[in-house]
C-alpha positions as CSV (number, residue, x, y, z in Angstrom):
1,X,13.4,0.9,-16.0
2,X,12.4,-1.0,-12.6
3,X,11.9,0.3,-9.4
4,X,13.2,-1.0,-6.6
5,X,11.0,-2.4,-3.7
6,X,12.4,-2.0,-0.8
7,X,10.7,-3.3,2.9
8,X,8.8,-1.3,5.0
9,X,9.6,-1.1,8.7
10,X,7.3,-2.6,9.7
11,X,8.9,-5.9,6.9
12,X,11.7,-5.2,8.3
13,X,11.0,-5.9,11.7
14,X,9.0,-9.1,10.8
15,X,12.4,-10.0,8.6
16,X,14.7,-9.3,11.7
17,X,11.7,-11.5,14.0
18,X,12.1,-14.5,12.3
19,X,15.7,-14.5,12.1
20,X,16.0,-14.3,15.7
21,X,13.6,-17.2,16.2
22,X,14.9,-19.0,12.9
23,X,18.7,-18.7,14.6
24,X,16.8,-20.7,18.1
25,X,16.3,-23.4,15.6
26,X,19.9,-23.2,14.2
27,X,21.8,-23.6,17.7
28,X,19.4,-26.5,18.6
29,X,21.8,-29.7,18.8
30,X,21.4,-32.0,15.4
31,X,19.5,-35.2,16.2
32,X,18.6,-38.6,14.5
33,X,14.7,-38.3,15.0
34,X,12.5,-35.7,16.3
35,X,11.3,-36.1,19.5
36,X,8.3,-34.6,20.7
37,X,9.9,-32.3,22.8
38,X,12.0,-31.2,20.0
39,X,8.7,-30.8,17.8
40,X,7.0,-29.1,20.3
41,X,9.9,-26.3,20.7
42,X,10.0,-26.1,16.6
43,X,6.1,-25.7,17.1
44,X,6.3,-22.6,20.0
45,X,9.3,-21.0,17.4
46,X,6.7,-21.2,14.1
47,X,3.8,-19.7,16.8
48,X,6.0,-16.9,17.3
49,X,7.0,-16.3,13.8
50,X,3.3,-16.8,12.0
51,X,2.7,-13.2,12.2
52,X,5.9,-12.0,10.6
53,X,6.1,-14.8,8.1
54,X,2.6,-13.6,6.9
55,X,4.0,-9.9,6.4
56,X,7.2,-11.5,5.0
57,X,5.1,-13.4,2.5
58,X,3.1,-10.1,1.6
59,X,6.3,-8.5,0.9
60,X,7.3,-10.9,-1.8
61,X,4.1,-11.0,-3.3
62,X,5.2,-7.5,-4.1
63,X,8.6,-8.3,-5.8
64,X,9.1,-8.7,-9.2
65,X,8.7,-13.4,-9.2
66,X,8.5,-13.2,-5.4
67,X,5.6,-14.9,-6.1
68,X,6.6,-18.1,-6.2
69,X,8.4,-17.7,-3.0
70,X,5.6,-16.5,-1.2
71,X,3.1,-19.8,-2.6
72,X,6.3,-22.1,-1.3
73,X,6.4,-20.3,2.1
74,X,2.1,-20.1,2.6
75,X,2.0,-24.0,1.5
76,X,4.8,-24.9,4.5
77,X,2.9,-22.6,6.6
78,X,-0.3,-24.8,6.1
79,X,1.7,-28.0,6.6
80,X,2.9,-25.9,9.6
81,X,-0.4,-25.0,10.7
82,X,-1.6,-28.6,10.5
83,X,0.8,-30.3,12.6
84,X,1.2,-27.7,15.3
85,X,-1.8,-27.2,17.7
86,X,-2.7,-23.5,18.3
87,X,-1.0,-22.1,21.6
């Protein structure tokens, strides 16, 4: 039998966080390139969202192959902390 993990509130509140900020990104209008401007706003959204994406990422450590999800989402976090400076 399995038990269910279910989020804390405090994982709940970093999974509602970065859907706000995720949605920002989402009604941004579609372009050709990125611009620096655009990269810079993508930047100040991930800033916001590093916090919460580290609890998210402790929460699926905990789930049954979550895992895998959570090496996917740490690896674009470092490309992420790469190319955006710190604020």
């Amino acid at each position: 039998m399995s038990t269910e993990v279910k989020p804390n509130s405090e994982e709940k509140a970093a999974i509602d966080r970065i859907d706000a900020e995720l949605y920002k990104l989402r009604s941004m209008p579609e372009t050709k390139s990125l611009t620096e401007a655009d990269l810079g706003e993508i930047c100040k959204i991930y800033q916001t969202i590093r916090g919460p994406l580290e609890i998210l990422v402790a929460f699926l450590k905990k789930l049954p192959g979550g895992a895998t999800a959570a090496g996917v989402i740490e690896f674009l976090m470092k490309i992420a902390d790469a190319v955006c400076p710190a604020l």
